[in-house]
C-alpha positions, 0 to 999 in steps of 0.5 A: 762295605766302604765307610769313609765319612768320619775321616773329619772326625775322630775315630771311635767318638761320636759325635755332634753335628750342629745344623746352623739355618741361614735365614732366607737368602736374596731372592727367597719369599722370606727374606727379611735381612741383608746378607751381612746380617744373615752371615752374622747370625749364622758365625754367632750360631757356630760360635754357640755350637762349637762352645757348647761341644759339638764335633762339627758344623752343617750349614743349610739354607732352611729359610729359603723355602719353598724350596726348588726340587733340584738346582738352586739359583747362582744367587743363592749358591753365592750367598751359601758359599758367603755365609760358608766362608765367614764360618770357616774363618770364624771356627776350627772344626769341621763343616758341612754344607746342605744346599736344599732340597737337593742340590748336591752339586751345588753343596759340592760347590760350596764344599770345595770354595770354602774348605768344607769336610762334608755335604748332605744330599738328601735324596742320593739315591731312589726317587722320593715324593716330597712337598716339592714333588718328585725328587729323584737320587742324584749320585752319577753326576753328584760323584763325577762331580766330585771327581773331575773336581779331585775333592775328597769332600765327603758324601752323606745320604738322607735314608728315606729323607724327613718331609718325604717317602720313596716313590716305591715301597723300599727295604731300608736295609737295601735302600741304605745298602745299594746308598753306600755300594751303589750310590757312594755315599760315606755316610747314611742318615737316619730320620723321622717323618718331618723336622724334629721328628725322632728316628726309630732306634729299631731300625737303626739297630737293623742297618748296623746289624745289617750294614756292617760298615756303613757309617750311620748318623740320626738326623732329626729328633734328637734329644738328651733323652733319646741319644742312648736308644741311638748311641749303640748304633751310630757314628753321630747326630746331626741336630738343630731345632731342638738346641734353638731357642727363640731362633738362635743357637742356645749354648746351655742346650747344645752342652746338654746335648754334647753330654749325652752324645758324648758320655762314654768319651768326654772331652 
């Protein structure tokens, strides 16, 4: 199996992935802020991230719920590919984009305007029933895309995404097989049933004893306690709520995070 979503990141290291949430963008129900300061809180969030020892940054438009099931509108495109930039410039690591619920093109998008690494699609393939309904795998016109755009942004799956369940009862490891053979994803993202929620480490052993060179990341539900359970298995952890505090990055928590991720290789 191909594994190519850690070209960002050092081989053999795993690593943490900070999720910075944009509070609700213009035109979304909840907003209650400009851009400008939507943006700077965003750069505060990455500073605190990248201070703390994370490898790299996902940004994500998690206050603009409800969320559309597939394309977003240009409106909100031209705020995350904003936020996105002032990131960039602001920090030297890695960055991702997710542009939920599922608009991989758009994430593509923004990838490629602003110089991110990554993107997260959180349903690549499959068809899954969520609380936006059914939302069904995007990978042939997400990977033509990427194509007719010569971009080398890498491709991460959601497995069975958190706040959702496959249309159609699934094996994981041949849902996380035909992700990566069929769908080409780089990378395959475990999680739980909802944010925050943990992943299962059982099954996490099944896919990397199962799928050999898949690279695997937990994306919910992470905690200093529960990273050794993952640490055998994964290539990293992409973690948000629990290293927020009162709605905002906490340096001392992500540190404590970094920590255990980061035990067996230091920085």
């Amino acid at each position: 199996m191909k594994s190519g979503a850690g070209r960002w990141l050092p081989r053999g290291k795993k690593a943490l992935i900070g999720v910075i949430h944009l509070r609700a963008l213009p035109g979304a129900p909840g907003e209650s802020s400009s851009l400008d300061e939507t943006t700077a809180k965003a750069v505060e969030d990455g500073k605190a991230w990248k201070e703390g020892g994370a490898d790299a940054v996902l940004v994500e438009n998690f206050g603009d719920a409800p969320f559309f099931a597939d394309s977003v509108p240009p409106e909100t495109v031209a705020a995350m590919t904003a936020a996105a930039a002032e990131i960039r410039r602001a920090l030297s690591l890695p960055l991702g984009v997710n542009v939920l619920r599922n608009d991989g093109e758009a994430a593509l998008a923004v990838a490629v305007a602003t110089g991110a690494d990554f993107i997260r699609v959180n349903v690549l393939t499959h068809a899954c029933l969520t609380d936006q309904g059914v939302i069904q795998g995007t990978a042939a016109r997400l990977l033509r895309r990427r194509r007719a755009l010569a971009s080398d942004v890498s491709i991460l799956g959601d497995l069975f995404v958190k706040h959702g369940a496959p249309l159609v009862p699934l094996d994981p490891v041949q849902a996380a097989r035909e992700m990566a053979e069929r769908g080409g994803a780089d990378g395959v993202i475990v999680t739980g049933s909802a944010t925050g929620a943990a992943a299962d480490p059982d099954l996490a052993g099944r896919l990397a004893a199962e799928c050999p060179g898949v690279d695997l990341y937990i994306g919910s539900g992470s905690t200093p306690e529960n990273v050794p359970l993952f640490l055998p298995f994964v290539r990293g952890f992409l973690v948000g709520t629990w290293c927020e505090v009162g709605g905002r990055i906490d340096r001392g928590r992500v540190s404590a995070m970094a920590a255990a991720i980061h035990r067996d290789h230091p920085r």
